[in-house]
Backbone as a printed PyTorch tensor [residue, N CA C, xyz], in Angstrom:
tensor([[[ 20.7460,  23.9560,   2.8650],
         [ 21.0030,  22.6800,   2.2250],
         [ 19.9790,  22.4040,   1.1370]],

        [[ 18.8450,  22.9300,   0.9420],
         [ 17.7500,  22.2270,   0.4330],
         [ 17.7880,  23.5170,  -0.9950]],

        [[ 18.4570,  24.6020,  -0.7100],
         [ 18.6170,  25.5170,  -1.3150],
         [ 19.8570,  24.6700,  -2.7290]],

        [[ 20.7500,  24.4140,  -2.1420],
         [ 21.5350,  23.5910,  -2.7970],
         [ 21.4060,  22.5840,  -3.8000]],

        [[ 20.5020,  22.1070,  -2.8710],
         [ 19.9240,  20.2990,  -4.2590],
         [ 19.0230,  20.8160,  -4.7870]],

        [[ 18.2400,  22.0040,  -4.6680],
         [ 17.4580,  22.4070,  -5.7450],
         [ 18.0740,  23.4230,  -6.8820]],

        [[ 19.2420,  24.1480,  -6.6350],
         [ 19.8370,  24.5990,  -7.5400],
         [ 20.5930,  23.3200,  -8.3870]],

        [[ 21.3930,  22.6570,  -7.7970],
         [ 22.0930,  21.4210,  -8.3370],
         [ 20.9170,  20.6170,  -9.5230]],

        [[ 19.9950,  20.5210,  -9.1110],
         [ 18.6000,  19.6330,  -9.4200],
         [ 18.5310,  20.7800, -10.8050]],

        [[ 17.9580,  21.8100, -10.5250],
         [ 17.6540,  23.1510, -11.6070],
         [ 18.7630,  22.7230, -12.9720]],

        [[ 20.5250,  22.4580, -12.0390],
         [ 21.2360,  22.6720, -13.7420],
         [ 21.1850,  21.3680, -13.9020]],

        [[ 20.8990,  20.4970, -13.1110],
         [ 20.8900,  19.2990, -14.1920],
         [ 19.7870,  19.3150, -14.9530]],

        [[ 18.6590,  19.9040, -14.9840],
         [ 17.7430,  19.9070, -15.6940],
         [ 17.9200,  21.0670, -17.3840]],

        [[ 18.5210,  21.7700, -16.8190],
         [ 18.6520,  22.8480, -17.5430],
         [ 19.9090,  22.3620, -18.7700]],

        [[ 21.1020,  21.4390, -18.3520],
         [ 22.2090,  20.9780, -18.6690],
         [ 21.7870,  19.2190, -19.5080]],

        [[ 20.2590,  18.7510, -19.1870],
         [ 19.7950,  17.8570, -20.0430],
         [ 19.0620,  18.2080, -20.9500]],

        [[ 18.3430,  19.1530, -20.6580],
         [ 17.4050,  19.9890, -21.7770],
         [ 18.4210,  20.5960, -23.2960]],

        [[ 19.4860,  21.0810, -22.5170],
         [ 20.5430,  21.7370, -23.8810],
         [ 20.7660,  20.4430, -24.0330]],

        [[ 21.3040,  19.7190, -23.8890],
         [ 21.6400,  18.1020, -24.6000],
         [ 20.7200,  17.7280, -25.4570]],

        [[ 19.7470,  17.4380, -25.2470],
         [ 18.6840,  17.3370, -25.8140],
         [ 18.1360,  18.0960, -27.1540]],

        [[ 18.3260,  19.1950, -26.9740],
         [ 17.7840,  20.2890, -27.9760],
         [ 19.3910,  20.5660, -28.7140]],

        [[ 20.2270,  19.7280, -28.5740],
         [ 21.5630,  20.3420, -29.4430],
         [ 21.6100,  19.7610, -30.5760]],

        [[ 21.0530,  18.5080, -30.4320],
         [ 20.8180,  17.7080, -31.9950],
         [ 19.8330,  17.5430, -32.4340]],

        [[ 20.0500,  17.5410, -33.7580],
         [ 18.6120,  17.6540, -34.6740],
         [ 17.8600,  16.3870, -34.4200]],

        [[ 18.1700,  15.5410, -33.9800],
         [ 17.6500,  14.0020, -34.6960],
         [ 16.6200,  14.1610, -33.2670]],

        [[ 16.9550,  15.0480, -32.2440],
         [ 16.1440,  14.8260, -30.8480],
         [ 15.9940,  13.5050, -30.2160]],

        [[ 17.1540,  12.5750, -30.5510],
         [ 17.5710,  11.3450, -29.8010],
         [ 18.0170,  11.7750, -28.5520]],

        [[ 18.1030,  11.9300, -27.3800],
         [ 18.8910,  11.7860, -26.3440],
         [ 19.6810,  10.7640, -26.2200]],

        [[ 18.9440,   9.5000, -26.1450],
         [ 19.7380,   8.2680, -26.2970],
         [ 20.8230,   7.6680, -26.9980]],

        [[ 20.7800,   8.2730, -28.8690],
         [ 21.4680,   8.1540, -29.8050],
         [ 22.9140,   9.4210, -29.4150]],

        [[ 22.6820,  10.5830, -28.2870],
         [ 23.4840,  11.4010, -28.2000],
         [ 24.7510,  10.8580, -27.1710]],

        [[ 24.0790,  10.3060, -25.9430],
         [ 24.6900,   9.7800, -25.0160],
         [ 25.6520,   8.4640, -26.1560]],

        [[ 24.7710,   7.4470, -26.6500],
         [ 25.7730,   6.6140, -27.3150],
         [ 26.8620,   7.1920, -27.7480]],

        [[ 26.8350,   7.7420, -28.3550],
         [ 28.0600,   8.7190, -29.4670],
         [ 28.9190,   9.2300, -28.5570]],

        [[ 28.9090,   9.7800, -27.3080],
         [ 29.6310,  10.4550, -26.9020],
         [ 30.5060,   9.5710, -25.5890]],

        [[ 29.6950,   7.9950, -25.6370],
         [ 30.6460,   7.0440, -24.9470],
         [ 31.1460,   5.7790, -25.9350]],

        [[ 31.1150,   6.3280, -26.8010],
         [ 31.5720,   5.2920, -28.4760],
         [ 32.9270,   5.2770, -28.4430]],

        [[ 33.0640,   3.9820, -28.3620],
         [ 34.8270,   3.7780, -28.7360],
         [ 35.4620,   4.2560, -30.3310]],

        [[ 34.3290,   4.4050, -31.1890],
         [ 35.1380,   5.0990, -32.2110],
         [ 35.1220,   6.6980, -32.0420]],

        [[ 34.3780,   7.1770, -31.4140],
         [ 34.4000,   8.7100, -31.2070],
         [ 35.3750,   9.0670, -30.5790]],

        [[ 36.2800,   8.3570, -29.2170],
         [ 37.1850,   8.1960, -28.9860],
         [ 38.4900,   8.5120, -29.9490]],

        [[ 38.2770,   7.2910, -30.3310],
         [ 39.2270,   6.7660, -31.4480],
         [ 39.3220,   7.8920, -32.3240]],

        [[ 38.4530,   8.6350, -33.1620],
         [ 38.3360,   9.0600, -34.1440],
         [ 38.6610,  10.8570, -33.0470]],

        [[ 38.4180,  10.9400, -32.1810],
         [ 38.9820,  12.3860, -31.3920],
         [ 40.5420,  12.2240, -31.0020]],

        [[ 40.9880,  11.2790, -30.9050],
         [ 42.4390,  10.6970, -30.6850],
         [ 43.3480,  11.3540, -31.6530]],

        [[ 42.8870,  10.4680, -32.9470],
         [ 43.6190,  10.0170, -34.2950],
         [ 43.8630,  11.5860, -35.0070]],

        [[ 42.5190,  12.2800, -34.7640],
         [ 42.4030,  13.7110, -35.7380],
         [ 43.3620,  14.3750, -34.9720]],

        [[ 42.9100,  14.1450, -33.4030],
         [ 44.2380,  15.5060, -32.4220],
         [ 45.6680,  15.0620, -33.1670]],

        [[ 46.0960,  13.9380, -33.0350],
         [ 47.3360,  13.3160, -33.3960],
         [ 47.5110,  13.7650, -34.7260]],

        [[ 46.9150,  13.9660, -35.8590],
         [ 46.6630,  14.1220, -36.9600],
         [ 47.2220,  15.8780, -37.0810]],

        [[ 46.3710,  16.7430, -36.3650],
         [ 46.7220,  17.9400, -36.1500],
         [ 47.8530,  18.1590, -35.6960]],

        [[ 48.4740,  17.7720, -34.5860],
         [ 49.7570,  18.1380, -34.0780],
         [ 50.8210,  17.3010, -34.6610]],

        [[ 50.4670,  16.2540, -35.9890],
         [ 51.4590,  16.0500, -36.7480],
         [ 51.9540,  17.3940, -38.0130]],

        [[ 50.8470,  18.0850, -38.4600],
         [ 50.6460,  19.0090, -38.6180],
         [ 51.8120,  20.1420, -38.4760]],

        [[ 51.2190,  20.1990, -37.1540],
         [ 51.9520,  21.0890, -36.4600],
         [ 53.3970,  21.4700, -36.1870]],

        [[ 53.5050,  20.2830, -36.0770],
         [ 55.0920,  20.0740, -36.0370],
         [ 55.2990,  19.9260, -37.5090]],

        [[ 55.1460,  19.8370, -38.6240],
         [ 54.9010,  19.5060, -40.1310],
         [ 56.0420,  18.1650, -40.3510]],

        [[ 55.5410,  17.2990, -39.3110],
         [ 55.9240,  15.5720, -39.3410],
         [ 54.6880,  15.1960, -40.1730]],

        [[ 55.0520,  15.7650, -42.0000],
         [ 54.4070,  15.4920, -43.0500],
         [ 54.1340,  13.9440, -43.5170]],

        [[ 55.2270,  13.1340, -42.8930],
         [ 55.2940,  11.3750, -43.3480],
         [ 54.5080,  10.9250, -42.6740]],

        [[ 54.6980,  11.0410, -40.7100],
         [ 53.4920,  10.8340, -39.8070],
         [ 52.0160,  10.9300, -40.7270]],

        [[ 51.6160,  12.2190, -40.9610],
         [ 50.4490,  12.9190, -41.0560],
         [ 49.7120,  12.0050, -42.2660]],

        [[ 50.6290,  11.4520, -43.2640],
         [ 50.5000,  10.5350, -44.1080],
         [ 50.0460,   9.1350, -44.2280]],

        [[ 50.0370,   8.8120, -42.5370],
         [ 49.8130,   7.3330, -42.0610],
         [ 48.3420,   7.1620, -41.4960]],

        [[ 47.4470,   8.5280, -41.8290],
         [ 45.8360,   8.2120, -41.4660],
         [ 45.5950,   7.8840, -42.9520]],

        [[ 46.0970,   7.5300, -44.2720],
         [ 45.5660,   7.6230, -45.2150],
         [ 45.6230,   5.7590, -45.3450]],

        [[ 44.4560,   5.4340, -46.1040],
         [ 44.9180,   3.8680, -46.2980],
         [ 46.2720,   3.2740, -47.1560]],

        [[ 46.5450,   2.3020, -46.9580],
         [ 47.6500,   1.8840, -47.2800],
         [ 47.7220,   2.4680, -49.2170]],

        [[ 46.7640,   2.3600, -49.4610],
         [ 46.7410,   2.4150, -51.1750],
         [ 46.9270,   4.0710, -51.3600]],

        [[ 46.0480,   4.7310, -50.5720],
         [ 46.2740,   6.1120, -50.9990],
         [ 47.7260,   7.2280, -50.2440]],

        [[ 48.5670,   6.2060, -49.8140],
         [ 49.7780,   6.5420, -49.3270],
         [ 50.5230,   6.8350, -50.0600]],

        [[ 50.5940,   6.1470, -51.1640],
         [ 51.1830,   5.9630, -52.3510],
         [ 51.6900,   7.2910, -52.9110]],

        [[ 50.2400,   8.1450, -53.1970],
         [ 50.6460,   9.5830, -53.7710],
         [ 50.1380,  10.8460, -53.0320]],

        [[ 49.8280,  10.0730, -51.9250],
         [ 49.3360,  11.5270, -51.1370],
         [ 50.6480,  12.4600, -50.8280]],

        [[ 49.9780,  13.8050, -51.2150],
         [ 51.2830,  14.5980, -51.0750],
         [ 50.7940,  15.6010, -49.9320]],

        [[ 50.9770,  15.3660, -48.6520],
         [ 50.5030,  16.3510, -47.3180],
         [ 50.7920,  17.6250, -47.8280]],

        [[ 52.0140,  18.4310, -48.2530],
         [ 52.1570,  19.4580, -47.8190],
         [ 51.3710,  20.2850, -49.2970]],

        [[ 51.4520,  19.5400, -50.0740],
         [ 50.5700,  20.4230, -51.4340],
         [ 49.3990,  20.3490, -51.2520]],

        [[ 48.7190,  19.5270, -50.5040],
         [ 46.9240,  19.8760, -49.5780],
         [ 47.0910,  20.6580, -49.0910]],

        [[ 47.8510,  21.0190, -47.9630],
         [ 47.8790,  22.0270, -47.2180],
         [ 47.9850,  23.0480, -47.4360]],

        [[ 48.6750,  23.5350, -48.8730],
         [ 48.9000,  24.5780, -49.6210],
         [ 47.4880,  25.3580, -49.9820]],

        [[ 46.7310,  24.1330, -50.5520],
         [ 45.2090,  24.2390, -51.0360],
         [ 44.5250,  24.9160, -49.8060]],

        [[ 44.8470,  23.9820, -48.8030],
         [ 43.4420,  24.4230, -47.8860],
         [ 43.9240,  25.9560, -47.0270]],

        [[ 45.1820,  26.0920, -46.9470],
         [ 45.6710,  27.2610, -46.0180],
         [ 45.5950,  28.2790, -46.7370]],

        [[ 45.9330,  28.0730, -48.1290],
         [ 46.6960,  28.9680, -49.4190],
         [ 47.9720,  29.5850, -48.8760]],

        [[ 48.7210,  28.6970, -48.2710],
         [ 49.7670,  29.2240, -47.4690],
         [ 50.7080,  28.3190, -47.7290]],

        [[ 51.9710,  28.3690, -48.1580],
         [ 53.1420,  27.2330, -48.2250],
         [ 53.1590,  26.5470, -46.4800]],

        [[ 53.3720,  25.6440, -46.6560],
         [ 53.5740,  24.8820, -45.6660],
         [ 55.0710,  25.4590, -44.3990]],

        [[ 55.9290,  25.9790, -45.1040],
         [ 56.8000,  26.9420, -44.3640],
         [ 56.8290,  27.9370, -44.0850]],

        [[ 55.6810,  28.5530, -44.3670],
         [ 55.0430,  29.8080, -43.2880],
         [ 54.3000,  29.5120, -42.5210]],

        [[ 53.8940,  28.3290, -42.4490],
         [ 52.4110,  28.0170, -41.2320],
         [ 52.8180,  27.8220, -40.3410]],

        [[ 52.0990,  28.8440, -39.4060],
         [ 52.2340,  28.3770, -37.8170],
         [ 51.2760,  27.8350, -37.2890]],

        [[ 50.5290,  26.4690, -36.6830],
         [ 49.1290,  26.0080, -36.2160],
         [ 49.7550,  26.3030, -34.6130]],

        [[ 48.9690,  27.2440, -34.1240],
         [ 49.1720,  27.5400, -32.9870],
         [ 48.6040,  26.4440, -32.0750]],

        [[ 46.8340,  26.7840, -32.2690],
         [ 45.9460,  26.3190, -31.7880],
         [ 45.0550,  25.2140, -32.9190]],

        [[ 44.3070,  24.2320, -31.5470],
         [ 43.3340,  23.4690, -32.6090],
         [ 42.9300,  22.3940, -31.7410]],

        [[ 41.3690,  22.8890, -31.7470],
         [ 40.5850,  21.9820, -31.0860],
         [ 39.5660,  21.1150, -31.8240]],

        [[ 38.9250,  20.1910, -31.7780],
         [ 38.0610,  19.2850, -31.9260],
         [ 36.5950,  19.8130, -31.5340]],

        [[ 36.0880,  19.8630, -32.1970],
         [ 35.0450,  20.6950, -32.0040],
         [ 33.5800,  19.2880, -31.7760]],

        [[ 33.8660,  18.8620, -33.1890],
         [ 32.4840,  17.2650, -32.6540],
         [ 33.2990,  16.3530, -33.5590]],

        [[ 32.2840,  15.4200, -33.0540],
         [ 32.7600,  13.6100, -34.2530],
         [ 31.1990,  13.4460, -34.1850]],

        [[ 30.3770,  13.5410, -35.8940],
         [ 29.8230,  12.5720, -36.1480],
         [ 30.0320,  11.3080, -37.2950]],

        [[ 29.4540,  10.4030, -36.7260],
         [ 29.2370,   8.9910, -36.6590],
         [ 28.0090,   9.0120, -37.3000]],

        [[ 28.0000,   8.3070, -39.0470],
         [ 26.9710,   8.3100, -39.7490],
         [ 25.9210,   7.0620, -39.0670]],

        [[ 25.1650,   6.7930, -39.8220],
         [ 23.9210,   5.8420, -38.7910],
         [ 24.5860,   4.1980, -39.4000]],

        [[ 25.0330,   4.0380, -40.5680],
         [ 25.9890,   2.8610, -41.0290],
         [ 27.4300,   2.9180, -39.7210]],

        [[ 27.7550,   3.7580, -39.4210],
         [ 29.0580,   3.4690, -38.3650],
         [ 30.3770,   3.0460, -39.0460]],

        [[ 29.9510,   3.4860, -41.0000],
         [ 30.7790,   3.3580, -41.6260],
         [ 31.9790,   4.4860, -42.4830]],

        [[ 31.1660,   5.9160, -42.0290],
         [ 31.6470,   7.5620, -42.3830],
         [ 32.0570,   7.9350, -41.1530]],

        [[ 32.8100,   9.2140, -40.9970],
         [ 32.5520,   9.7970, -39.8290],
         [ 33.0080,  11.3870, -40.6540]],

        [[ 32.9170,  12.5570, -39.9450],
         [ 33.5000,  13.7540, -39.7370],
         [ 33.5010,  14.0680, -38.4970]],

        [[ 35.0560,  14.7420, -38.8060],
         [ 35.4630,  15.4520, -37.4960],
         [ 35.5560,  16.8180, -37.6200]],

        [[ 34.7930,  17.7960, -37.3180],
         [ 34.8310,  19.1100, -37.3180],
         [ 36.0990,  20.0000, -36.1360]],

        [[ 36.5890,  20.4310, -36.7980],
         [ 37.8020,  21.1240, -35.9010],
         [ 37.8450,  23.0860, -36.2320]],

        [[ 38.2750,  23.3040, -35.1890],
         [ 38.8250,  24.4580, -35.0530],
         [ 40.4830,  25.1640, -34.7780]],

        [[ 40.9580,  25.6840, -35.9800],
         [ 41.9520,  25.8390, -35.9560],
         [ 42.7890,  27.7360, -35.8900]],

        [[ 43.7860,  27.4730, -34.8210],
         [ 43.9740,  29.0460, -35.2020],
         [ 46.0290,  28.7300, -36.0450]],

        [[ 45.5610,  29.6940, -36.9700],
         [ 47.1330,  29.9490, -37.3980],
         [ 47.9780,  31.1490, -37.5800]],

        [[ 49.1050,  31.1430, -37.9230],
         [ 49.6650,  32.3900, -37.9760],
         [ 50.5530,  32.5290, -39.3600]],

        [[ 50.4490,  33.6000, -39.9980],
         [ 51.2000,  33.5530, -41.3210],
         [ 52.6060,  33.9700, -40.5550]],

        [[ 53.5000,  32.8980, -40.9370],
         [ 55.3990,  33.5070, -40.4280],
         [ 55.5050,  35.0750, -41.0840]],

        [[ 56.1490,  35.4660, -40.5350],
         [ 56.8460,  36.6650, -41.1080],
         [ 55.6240,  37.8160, -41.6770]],

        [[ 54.7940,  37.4750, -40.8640],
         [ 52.9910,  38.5640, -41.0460],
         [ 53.0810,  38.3860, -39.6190]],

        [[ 52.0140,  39.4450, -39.4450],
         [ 51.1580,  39.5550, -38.0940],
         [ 49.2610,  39.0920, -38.7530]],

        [[ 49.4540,  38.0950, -39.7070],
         [ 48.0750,  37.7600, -39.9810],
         [ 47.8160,  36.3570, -39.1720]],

        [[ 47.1750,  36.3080, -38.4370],
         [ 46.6770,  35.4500, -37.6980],
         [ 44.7800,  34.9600, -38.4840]],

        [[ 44.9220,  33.3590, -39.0520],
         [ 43.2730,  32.8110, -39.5920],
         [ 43.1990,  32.2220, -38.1090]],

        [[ 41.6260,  32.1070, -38.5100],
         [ 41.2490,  31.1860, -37.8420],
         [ 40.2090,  29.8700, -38.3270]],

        [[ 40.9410,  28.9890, -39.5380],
         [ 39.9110,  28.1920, -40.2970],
         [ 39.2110,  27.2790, -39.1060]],

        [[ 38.0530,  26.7160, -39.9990],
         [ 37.5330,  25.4810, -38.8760],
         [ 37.5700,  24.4090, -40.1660]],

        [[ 38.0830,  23.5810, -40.1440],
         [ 37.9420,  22.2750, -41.1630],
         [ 37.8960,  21.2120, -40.6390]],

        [[ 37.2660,  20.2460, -41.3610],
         [ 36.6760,  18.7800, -41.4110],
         [ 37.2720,  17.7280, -42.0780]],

        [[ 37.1950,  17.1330, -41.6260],
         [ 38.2760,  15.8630, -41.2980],
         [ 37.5610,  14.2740, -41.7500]],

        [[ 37.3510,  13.9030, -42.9030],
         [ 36.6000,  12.7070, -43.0990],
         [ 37.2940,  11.7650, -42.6570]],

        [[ 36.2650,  10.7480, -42.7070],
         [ 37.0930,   9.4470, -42.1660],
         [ 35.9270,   8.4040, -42.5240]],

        [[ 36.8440,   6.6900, -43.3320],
         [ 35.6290,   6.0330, -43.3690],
         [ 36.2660,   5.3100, -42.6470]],

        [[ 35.5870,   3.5890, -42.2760],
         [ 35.9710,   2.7740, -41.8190],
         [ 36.5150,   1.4890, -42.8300]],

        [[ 37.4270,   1.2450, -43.2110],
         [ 38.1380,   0.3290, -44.0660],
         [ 37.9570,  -1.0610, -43.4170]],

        [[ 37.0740,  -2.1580, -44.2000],
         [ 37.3340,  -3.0900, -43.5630],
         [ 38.7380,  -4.0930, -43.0560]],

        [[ 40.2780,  -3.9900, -43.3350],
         [ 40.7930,  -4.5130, -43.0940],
         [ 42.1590,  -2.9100, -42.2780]],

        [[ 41.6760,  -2.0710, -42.3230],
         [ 42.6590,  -1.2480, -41.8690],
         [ 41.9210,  -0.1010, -41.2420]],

        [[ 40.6060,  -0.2340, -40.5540],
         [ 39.8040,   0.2200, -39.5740],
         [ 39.6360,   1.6600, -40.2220]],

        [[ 39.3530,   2.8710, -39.0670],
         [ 39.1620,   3.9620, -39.3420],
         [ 40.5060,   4.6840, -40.4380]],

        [[ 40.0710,   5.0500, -41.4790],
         [ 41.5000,   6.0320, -42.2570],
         [ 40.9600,   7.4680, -42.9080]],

        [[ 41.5210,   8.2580, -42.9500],
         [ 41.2080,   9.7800, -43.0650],
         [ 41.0730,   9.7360, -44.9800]],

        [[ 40.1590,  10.5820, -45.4200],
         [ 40.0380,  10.8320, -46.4420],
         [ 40.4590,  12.1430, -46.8000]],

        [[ 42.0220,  11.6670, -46.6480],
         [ 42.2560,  13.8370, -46.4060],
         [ 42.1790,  14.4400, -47.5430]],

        [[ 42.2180,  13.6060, -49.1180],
         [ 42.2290,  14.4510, -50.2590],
         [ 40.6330,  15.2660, -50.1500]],

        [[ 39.7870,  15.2650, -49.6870],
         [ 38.3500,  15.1950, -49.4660],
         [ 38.2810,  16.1220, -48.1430]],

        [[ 38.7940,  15.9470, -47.3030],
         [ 39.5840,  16.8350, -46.4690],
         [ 39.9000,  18.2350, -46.6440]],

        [[ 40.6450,  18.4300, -47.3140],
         [ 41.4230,  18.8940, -47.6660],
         [ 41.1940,  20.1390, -48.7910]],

        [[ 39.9060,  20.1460, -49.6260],
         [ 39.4440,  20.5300, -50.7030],
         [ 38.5120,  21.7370, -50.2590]]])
């Protein structure tokens, strides 16, 4: 038994120490905040949703993280062209995870770093980009994606 709570004891020590040493700023405190933040949440939500609009290439959806003004001429699938170099009807987004959300020290930027795997249709070329995902906070229409910026 005593063998037990001292191994248990060991990784929690070992499992606060990597916490600790994973960010530069060497906040512990500022790390824990962030990672029980209702916009980190929010902002890990919105990007997944964001991706698997994507995915499915529900291009109008994918269009509705942008603020109301830059809706106007955002054109999803000719970004996507840019960032994949791939027409939008060969892309397959298989996979795609969320990798972090930071939260600038204003609480007014964010990036979302992601990991994505794809597949060229009609190839056996399989990428695997990782791209970033801005986002500011709009005062009357909250968090909205800066995908031209995004996207580049």
């Amino acid at each position: 038994m005593k063998k037990v709570i001292l191994i248990f004891v060991l990784l929690l020590t070992v499992a606060m120490g990597l916490l600790y040493f994973s960010k530069s700023s060497g906040d512990i405190t500022h790390t824990f905040n962030q990672v029980a933040s209702a916009d980190v949440r929010y902002l890990r939500e919105r990007s997944t949703d964001f991706l698997e609009d994507l995915q499915f290439k529900d291009f109008d959806k994918a269009a509705t993280y942008h603020s109301l003004e830059d809706r106007k001429t955002v054109d999803i699938a000719n970004l996507i062209e840019r960032l994949f170099a791939v027409k939008p009807e060969f892309l397959d987004i298989r996979r795609y995870e969320i990798t972090s959300v930071d939260i600038d020290r204003s609480g007014d930027r964010a990036r979302v770093m992601t990991h994505t795997v794809i597949k060229l249709l009609n190839t056996n070329e399989i990428r695997e980009p990782d791209i970033i995902l801005y986002w500011r906070k709009d005062p009357k229409e909250g968090w909205v994606m800066k995908l031209e910026s995004s996207l580049h």
